[in-house]
Backbone as JSON Lines, residues from 0, in Angstrom:
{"i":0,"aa":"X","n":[15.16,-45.75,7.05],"ca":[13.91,-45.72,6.29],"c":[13.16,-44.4,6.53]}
{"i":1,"aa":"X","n":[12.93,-43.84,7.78],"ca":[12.21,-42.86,8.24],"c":[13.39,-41.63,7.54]}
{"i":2,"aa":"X","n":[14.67,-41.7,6.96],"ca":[15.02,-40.57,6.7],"c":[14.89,-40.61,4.89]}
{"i":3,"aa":"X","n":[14.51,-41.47,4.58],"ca":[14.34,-42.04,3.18],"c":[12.97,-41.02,2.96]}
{"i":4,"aa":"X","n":[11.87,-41.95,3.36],"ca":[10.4,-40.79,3.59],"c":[10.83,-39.55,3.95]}
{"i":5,"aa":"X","n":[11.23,-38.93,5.02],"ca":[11.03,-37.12,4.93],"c":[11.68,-36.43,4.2]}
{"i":6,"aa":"X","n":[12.94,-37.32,3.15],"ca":[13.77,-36.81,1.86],"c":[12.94,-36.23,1.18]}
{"i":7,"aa":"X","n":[11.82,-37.87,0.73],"ca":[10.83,-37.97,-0.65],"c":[9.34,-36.68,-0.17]}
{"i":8,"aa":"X","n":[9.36,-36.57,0.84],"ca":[7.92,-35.83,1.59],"c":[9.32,-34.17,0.83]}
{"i":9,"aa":"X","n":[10.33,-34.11,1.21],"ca":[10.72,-32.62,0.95],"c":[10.27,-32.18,-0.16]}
{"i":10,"aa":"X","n":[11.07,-33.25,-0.79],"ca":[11.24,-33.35,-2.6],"c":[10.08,-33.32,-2.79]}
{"i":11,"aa":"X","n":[8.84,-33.56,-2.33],"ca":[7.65,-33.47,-3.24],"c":[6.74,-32.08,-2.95]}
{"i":12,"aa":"X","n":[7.2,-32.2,-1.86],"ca":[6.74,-30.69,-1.01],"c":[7.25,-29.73,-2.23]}
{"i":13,"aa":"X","n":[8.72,-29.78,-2.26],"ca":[9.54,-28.69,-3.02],"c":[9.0,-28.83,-3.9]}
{"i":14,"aa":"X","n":[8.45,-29.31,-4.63],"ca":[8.16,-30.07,-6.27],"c":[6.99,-29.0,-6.57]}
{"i":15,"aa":"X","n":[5.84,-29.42,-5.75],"ca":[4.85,-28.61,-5.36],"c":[4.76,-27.34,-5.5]}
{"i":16,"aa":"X","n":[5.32,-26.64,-4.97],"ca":[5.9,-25.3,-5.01],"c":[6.36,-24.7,-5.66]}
{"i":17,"aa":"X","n":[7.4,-25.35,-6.85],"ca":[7.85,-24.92,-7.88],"c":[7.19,-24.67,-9.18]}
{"i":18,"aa":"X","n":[6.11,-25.93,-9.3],"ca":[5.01,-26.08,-10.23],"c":[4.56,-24.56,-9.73]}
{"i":19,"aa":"X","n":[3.83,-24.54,-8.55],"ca":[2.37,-23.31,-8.47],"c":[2.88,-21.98,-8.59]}
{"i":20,"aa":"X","n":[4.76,-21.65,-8.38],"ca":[5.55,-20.63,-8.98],"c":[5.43,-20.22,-10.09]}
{"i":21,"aa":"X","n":[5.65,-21.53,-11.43],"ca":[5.61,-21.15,-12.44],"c":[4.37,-20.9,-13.33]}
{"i":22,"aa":"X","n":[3.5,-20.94,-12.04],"ca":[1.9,-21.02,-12.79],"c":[1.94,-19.33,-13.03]}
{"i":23,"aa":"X","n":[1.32,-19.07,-14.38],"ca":[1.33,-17.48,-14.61],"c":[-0.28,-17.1,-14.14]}
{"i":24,"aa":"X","n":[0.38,-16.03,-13.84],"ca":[-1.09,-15.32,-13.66],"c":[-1.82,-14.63,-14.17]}
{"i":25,"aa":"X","n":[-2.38,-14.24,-13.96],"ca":[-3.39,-13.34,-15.33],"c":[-4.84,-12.94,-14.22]}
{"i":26,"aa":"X","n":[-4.88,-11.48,-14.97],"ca":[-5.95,-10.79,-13.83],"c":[-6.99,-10.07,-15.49]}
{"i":27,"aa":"X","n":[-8.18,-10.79,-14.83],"ca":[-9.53,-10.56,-16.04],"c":[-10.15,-9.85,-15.42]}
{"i":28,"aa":"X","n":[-10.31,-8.69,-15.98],"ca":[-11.46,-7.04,-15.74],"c":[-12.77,-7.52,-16.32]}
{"i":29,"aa":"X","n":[-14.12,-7.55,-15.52],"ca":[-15.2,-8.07,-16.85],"c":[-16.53,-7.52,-15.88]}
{"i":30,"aa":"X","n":[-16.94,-7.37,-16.85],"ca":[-18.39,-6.4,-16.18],"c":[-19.1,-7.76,-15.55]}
{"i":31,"aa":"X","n":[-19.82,-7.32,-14.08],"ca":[-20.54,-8.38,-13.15],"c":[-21.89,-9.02,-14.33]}
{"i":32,"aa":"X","n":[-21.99,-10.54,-13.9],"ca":[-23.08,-11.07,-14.27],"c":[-22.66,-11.46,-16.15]}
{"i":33,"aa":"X","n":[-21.53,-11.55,-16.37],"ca":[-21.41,-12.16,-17.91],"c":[-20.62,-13.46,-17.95]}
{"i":34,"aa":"X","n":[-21.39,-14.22,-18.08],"ca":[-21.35,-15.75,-18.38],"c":[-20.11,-15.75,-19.53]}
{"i":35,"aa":"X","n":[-20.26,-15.15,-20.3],"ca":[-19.01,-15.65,-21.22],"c":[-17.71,-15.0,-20.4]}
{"i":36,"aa":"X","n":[-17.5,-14.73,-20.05],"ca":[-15.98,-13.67,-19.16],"c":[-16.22,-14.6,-18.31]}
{"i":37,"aa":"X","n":[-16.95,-15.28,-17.37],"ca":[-16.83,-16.28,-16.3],"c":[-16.0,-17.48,-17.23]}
{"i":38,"aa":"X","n":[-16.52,-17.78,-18.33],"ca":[-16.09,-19.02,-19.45],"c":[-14.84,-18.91,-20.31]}
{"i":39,"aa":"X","n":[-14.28,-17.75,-20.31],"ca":[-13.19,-17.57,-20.27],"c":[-11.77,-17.78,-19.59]}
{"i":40,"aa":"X","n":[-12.56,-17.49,-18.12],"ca":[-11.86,-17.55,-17.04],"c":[-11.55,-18.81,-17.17]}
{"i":41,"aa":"X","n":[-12.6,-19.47,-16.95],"ca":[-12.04,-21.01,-16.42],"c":[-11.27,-22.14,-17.34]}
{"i":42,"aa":"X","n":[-11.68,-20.98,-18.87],"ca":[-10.58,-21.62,-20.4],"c":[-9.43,-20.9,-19.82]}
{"i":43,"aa":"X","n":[-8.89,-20.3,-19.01],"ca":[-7.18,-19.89,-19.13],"c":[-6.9,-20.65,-17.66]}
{"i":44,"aa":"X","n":[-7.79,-20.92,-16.83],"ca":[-7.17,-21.69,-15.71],"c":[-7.19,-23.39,-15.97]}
{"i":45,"aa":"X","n":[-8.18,-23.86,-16.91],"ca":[-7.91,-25.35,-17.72],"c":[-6.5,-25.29,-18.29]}
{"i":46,"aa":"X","n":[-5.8,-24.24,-18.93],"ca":[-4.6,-24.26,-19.02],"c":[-3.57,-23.8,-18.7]}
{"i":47,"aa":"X","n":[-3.93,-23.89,-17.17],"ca":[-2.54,-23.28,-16.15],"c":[-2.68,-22.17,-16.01]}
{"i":48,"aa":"X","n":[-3.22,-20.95,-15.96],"ca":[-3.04,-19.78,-15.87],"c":[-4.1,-19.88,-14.23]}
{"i":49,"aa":"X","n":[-2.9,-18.85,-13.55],"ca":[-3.64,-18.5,-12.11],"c":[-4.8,-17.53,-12.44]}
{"i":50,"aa":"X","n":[-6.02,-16.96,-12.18],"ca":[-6.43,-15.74,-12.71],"c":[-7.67,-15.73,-11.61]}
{"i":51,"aa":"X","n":[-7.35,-14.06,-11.34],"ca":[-8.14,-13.12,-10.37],"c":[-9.12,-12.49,-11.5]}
{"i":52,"aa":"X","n":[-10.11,-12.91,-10.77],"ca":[-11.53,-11.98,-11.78],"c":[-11.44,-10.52,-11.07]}
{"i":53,"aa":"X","n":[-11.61,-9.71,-11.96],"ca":[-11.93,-8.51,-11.02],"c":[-13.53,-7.29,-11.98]}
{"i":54,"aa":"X","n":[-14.27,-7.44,-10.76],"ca":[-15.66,-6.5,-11.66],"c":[-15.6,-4.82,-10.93]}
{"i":55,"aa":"X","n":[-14.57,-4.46,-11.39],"ca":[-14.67,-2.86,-11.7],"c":[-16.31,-2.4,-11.31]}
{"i":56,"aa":"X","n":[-16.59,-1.09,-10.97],"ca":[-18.03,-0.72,-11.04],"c":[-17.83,-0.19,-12.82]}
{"i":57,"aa":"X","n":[-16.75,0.47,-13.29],"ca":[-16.91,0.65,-14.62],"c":[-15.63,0.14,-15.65]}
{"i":58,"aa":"X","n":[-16.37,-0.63,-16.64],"ca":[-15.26,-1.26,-17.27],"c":[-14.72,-0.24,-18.13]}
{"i":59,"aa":"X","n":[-15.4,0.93,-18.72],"ca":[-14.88,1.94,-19.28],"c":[-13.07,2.65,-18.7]}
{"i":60,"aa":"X","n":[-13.23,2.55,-17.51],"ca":[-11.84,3.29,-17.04],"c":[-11.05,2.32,-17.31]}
{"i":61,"aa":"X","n":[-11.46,1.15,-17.21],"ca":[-10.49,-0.08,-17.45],"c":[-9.73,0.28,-18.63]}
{"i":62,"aa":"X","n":[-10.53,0.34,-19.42],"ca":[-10.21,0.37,-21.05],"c":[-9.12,1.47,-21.4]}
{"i":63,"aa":"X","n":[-9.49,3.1,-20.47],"ca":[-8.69,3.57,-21.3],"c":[-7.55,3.49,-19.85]}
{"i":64,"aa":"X","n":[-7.41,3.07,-18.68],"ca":[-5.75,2.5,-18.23],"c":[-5.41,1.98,-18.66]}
{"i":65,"aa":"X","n":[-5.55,0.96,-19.83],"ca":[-4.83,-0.03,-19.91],"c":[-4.36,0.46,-22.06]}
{"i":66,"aa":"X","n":[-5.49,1.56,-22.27],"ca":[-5.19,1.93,-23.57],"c":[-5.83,1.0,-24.57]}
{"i":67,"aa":"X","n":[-7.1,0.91,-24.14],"ca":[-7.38,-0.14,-25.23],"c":[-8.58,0.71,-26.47]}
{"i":68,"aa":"X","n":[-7.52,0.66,-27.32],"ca":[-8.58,1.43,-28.83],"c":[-10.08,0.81,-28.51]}
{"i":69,"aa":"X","n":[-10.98,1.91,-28.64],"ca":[-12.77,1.46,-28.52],"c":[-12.72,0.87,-29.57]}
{"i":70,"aa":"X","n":[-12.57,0.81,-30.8],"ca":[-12.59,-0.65,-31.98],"c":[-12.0,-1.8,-31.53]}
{"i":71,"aa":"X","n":[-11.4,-2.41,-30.6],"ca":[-11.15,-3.55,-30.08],"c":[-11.62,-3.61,-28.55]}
{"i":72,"aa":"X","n":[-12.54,-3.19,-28.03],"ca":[-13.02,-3.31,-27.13],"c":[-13.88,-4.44,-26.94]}
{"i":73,"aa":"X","n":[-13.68,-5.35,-26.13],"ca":[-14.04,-6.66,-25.47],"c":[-15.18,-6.54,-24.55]}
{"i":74,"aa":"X","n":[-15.18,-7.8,-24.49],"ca":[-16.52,-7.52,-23.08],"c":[-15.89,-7.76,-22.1]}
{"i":75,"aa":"X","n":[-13.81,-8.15,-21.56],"ca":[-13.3,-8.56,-20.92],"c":[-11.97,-7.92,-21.37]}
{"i":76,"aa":"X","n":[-11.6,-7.56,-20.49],"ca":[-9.59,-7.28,-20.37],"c":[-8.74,-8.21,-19.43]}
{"i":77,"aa":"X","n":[-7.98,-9.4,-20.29],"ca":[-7.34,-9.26,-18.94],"c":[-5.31,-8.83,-19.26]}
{"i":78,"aa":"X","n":[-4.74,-9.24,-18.15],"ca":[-3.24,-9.12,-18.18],"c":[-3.03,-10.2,-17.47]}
{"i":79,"aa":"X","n":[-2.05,-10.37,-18.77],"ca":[-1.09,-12.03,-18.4],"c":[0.59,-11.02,-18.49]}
{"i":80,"aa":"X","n":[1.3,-11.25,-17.93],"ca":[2.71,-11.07,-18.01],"c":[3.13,-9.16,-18.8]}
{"i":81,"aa":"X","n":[2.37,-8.4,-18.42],"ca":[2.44,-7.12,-18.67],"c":[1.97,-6.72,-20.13]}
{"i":82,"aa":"X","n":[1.37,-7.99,-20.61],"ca":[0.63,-7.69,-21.83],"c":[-1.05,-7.66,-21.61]}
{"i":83,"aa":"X","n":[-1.64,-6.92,-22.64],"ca":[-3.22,-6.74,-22.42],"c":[-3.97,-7.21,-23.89]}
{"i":84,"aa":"X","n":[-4.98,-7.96,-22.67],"ca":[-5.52,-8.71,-24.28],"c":[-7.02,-8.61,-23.84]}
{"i":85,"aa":"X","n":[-7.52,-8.2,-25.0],"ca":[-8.87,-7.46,-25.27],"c":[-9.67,-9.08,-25.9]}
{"i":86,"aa":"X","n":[-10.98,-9.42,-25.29],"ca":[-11.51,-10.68,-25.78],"c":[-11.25,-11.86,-25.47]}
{"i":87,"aa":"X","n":[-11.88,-13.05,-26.34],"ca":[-11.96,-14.16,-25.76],"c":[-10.63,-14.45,-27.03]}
{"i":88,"aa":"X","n":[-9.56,-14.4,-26.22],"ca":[-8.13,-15.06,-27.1],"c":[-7.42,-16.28,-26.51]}
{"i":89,"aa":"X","n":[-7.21,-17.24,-27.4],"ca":[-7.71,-18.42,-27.04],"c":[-5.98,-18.91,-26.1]}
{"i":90,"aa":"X","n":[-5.79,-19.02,-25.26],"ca":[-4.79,-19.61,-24.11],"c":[-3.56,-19.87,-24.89]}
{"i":91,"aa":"X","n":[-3.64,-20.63,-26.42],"ca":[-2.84,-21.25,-27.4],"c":[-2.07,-19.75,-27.91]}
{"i":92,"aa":"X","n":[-3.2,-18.97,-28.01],"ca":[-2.14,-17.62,-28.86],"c":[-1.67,-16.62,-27.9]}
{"i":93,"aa":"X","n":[-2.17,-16.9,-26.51],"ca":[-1.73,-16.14,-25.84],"c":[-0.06,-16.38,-25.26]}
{"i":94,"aa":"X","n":[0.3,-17.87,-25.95],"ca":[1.44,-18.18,-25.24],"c":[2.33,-18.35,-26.18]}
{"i":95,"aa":"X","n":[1.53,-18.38,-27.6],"ca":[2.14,-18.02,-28.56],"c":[3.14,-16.95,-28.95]}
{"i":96,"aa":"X","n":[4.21,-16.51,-29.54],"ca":[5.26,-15.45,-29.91],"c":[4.6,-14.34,-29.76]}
{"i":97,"aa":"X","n":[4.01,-13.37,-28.93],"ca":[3.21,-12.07,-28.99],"c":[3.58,-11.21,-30.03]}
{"i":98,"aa":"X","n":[5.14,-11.05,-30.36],"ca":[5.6,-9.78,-31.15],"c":[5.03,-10.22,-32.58]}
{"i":99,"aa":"X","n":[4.75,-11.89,-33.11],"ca":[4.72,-12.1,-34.54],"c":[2.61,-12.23,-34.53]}
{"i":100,"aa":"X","n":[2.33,-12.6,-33.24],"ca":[0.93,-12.63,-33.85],"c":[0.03,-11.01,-33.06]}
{"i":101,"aa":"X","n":[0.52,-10.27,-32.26],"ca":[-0.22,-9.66,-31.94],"c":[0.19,-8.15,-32.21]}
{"i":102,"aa":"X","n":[-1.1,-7.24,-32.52],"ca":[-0.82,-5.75,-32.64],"c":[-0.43,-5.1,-32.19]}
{"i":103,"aa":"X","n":[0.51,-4.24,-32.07],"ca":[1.24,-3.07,-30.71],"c":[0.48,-2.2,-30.5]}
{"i":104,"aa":"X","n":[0.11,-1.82,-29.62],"ca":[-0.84,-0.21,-29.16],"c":[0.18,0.11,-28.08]}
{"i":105,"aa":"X","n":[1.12,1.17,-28.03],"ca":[1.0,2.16,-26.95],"c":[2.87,1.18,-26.61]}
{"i":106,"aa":"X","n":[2.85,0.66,-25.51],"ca":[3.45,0.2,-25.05],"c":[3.2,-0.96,-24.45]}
{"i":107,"aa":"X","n":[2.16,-1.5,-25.16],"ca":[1.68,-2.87,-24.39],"c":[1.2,-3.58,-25.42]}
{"i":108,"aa":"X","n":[0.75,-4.57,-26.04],"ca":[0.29,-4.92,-27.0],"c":[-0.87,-5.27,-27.0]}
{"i":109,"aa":"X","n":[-1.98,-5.81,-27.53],"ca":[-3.39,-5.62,-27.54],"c":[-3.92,-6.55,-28.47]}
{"i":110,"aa":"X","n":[-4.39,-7.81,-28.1],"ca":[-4.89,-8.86,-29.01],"c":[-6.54,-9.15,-28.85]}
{"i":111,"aa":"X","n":[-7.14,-8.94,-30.02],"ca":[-8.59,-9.5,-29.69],"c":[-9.25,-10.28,-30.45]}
{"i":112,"aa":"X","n":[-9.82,-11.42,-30.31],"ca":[-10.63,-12.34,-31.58],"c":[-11.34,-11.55,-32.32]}
């Protein structure tokens, strides 16, 4: 019996682990003190996405490392999986086919509501 339990304790242990692996991550650039970029955040971690806030002293440099045209400039950048998405884009299209719904800039692609 006792080797029955530390099987099921592995297996769930392992289980565990595998889930929080496949959790993607995603890192959001957003100027300090904006309530909507906080509300964002917590719309891509309601649907599984790991995500590190990060407040730059200037979101400007952000913009042009990452190449983001000033006509789609957001109040937020983040990166999910080596793509960059400008705005509040909703979790659904982000996991959506990137090449059929989103614009190419540069070498990265660039989606914004």
């Amino acid at each position: 019996m006792q080797r029955i339990i530390f099987t099921l304790f592995f297996v769930l242990i392992g289980s565990t682990r595998i889930g929080a692996e496949e959790q993607p991550e995603a890192t959001l650039y957003k100027q300090p003190f904006c309530g909507c970029c906080d509300g964002h955040a917590d719309h891509l971690r309601a649907n599984g996405y790991k995500v590190t806030v990060v407040q730059p002293d200037n979101m400007s440099l952000i913009k042009k490392k990452f190449h983001v045209p000033q006509e789609y400039e957001g109040c937020h950048t983040t990166i999910i999986g080596g793509y960059v998405i400008e705005g509040h884009v909703p979790a659904t299209v982000v996991r959506a086919d990137p090449a059929r719904q989103w614009r190419p800039h540069h070498e990265r692609l660039v989606a914004h509501d």
